[in-house]
C-alpha positions in Angstrom: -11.5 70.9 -6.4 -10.0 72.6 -3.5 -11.3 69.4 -1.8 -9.6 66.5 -4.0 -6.0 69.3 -3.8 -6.1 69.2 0.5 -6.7 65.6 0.2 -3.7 64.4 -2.1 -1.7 66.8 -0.2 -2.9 64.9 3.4 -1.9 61.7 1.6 1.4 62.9 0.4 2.7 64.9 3.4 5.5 63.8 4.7 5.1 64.7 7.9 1.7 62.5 9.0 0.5 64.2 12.3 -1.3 60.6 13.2 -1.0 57.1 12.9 -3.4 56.6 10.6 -2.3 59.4 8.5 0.9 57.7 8.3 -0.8 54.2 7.5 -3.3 55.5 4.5 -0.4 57.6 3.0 1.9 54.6 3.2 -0.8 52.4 1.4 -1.2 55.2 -1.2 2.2 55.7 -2.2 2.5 51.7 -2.3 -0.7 51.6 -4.8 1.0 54.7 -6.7 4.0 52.6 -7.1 2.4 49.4 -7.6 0.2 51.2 -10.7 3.0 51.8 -12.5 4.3 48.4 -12.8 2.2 47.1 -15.8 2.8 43.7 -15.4 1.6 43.7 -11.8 -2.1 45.6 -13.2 -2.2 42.7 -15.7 -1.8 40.4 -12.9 -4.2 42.0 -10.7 -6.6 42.6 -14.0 -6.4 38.9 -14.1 -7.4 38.5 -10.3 -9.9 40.9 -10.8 -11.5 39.0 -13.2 -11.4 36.0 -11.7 -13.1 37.4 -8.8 -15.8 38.9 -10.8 -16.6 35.4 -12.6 -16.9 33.8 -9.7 -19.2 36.4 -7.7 -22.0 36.7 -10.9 -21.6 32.7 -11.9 -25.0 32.6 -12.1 -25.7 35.0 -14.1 -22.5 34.5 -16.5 -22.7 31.3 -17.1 -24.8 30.3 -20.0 -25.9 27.0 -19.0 -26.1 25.0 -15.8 -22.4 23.0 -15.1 -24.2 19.9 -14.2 -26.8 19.6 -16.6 -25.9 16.3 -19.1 -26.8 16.2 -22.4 -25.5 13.0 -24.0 -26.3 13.4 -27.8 -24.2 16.9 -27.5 -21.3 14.8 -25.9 -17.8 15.9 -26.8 -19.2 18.8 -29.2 -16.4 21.2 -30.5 -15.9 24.3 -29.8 -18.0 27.2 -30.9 -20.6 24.8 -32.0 -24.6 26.0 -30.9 -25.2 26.9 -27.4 -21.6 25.6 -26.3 -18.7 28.6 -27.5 -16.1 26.3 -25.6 -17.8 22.7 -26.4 -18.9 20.2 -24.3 -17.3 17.1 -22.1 -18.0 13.4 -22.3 -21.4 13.9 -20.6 -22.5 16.6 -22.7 -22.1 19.2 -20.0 -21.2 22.5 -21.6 -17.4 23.4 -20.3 -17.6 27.5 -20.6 -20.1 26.9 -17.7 -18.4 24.5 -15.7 -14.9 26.6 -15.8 -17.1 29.7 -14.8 -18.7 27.7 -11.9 -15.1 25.8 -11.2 -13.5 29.6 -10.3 -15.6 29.5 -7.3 -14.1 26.5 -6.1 -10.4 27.5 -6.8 -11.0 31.2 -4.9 -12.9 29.0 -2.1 -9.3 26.3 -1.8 -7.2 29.6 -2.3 -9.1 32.0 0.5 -9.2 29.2 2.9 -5.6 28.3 2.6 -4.6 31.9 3.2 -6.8 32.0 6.3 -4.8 29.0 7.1 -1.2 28.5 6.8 -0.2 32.4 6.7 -1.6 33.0 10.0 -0.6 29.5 11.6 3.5 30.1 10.3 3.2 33.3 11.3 2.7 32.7 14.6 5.2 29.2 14.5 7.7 31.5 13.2 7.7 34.8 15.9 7.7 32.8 18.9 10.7 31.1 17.9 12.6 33.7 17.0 11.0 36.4 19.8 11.6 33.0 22.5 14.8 31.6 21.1 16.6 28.9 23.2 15.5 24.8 22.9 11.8 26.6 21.7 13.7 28.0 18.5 15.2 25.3 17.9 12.5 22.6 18.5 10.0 24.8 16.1 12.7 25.2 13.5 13.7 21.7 13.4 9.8 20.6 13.1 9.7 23.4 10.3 12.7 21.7 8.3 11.3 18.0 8.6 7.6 19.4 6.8 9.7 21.6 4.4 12.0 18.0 3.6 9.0 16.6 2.4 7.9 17.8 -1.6 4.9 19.7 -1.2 2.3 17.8 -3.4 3.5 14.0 -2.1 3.2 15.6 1.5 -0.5 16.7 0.4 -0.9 13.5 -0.9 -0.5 11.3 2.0 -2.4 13.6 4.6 -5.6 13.2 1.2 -4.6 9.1 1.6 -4.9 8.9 5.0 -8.2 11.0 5.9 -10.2 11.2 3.0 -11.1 12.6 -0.4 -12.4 15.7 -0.4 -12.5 19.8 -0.7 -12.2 20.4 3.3 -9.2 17.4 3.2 -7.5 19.1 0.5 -7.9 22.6 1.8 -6.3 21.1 5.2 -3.8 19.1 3.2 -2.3 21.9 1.4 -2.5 24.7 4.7 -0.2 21.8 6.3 2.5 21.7 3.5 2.5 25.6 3.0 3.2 27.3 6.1 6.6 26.4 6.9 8.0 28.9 4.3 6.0 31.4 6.2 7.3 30.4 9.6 11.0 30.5 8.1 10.0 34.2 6.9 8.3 35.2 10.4 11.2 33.7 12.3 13.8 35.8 10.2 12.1 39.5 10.7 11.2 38.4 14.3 15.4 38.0 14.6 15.9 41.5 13.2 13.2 43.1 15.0 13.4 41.6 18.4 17.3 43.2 18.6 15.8 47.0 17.7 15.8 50.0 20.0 12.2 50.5 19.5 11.7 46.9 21.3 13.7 47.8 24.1 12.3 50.9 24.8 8.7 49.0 24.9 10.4 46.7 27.2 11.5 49.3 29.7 7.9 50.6 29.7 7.0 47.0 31.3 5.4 45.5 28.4 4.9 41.8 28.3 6.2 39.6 26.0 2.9 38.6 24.2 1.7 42.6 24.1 4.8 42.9 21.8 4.8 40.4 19.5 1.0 40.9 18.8 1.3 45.1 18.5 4.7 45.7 16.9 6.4 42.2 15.8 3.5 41.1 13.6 2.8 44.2 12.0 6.5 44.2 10.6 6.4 40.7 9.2 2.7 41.1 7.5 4.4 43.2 4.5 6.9 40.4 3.8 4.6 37.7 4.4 1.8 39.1 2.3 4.2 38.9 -0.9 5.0 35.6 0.0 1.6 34.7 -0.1 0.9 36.2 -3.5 4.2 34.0 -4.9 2.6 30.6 -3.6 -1.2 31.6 -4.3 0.4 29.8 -7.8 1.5 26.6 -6.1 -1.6 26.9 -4.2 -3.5 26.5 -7.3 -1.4 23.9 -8.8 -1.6 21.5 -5.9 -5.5 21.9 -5.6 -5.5 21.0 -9.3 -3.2 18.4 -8.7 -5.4 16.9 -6.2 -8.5 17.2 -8.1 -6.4 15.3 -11.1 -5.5 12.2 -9.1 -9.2 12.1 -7.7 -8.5 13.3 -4.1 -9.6 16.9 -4.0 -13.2 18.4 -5.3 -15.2 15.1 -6.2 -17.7 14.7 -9.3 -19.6 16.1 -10.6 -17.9 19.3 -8.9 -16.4 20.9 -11.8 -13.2 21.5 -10.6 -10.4 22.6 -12.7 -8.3 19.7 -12.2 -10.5 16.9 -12.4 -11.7 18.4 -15.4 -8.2 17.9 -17.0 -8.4 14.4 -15.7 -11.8 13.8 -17.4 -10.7 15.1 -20.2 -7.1 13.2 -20.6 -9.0 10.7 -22.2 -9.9 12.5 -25.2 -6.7 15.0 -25.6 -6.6 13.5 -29.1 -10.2 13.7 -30.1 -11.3 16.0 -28.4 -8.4 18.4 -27.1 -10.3 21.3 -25.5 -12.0 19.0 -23.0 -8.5 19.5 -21.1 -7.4 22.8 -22.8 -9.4 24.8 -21.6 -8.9 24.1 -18.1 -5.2 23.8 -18.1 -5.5 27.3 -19.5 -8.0 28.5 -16.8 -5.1 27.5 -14.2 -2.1 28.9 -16.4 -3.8 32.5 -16.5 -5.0 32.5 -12.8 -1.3 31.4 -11.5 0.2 34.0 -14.3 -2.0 36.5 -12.6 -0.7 35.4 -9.3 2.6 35.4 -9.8 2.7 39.2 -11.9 1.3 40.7 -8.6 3.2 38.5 -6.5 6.3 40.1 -8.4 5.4 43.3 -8.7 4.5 43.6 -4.5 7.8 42.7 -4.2 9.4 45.0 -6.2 7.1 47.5 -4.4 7.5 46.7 -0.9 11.2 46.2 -1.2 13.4 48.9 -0.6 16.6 47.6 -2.3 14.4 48.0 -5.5 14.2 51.6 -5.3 18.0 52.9 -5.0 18.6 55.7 -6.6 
């Protein structure tokens, strides 16, 4: 016990005698914080879930997703062997939403390997630079961020192809602007700090300090933003899917499984329920932790 007492106390102290000290006591006080906001642990619950699924689809789902059985087409719910029902091919939908969370974790993951990274960088050499570079870089941010997202995704689909890798590419180029815009603004704050001149007299180049101390700062802010657009993520993926440019049959995405089952919303209604819910909770999940981060990670939230 004596053990588990040092420990909490080497997490807690206030005086960290290293720099990881100071890191792993900052990312337990932030998990401390971020337990207590119940709305955030649903949302992460949610996320958690979704992760789960999506790792032991094999073993979850009951059936196989692409597996047709035409004399069980359009069966309802909670009928024999198929608790959610089947589609118009007879393929049993529990399965196919199971196997569909991979896809939408693949679209997300890739997208946050994308346009995070790409606006972060965008965004701190423009404002670290400043000058004609600023304001090339922040006008060529302003002309993607004039353009709705989805129509944007839309005609970069039109133009290269359907497909998962098109769509992944599509949406990375009409999300990271936002993050550029974000990147741009801590780099402005950060770049005026006495830390950053003291660097600077110790003859540190220009690209040492945007890499070791400017991206550091902006990850915290940019990491919430990311958690508020993992929803809009989601939506345009689904979007795609729906209009036929995204994932393409018999890839059961969630989206092109509402656009299947559009056809029978009257008959048969959980063809595109259940989907449309699959997307609601995962984007409600999304947006609780998005939320709660922020109310975490920023200060003006805490004044006593």
């Amino acid at each position: 016990m004596a053990t588990v007492y040092e420990l909490l106390d080497w997490l807690q102290s206030d005086q960290p005698s290293s720099r990881t000290q100071a890191r792993v006591s900052a990312a337990y006080k932030l998990c401390i914080l971020l337990g207590k906001n119940r709305l955030a642990m649903f949302g992460i619950l949610i996320i958690a879930c979704l992760v789960l699924i999506s790792c032991f689809a094999p073993v979850i789902a009951p059936m196989d997703p692409y597996s047709q059985n035409l004399q069980a087409r359009l069966s309802p719910p909670l009928t024999e062997g198929h608790l959610l029902g089947t589609d118009s091919l007879g393929r049993d939908i529990l399965s196919r939403l199971i196997y569909g969370s991979r896809i939408t974790l693949l679209v997300v993951a890739l997208v946050i390997a994308i346009a995070p990274v790409f606006g972060l960088l965008i965004g701190t050499v423009a404002g670290y630079v400043g000058g004609w570079v600023d304001s090339f870089l922040m006008g060529l941010t302003d002309i993607f961020l004039a353009f709705p997202r989805l129509v944007l995704a839309l005609a970069f689909v039109a133009a290269v192809g359907a497909g998962i890798e098109n769509a992944v590419l599509a949406i990375s180029l009409t999300a990271w602007p936002p993050y550029a815009r974000i990147a741009r603004a801590e780099t402005l704050t950060i770049r005026s700090s006495e830390f950053i001149a003291a660097i600077k007299l110790q003859g540190a180049r220009p690209l040492r300090i945007v890499v070791l101390h400017v991206w550091p700062l902006c990850i915290s802010s940019l990491i919430v933003r990311v958690t508020l657009d993992m929803a809009g993520i989601i939506l345009t993926a689904a979007g795609l899917g729906f209009l036929g440019l995204g994932a393409q049959p018999p890839s059961p995405e969630w989206g092109a499984m509402i656009s299947e089952g559009r056809r029978f919303i009257l008959d048969s209604w959980w063809v595109a329920t259940f989907p449309g819910l699959a997307i609601f909770f995962v984007s409600l999940g999304f947006n609780l932790l998005g939320d709660g981060l922020r109310d975490v990670i920023d200060p003006k939230a805490h004044k006593s």
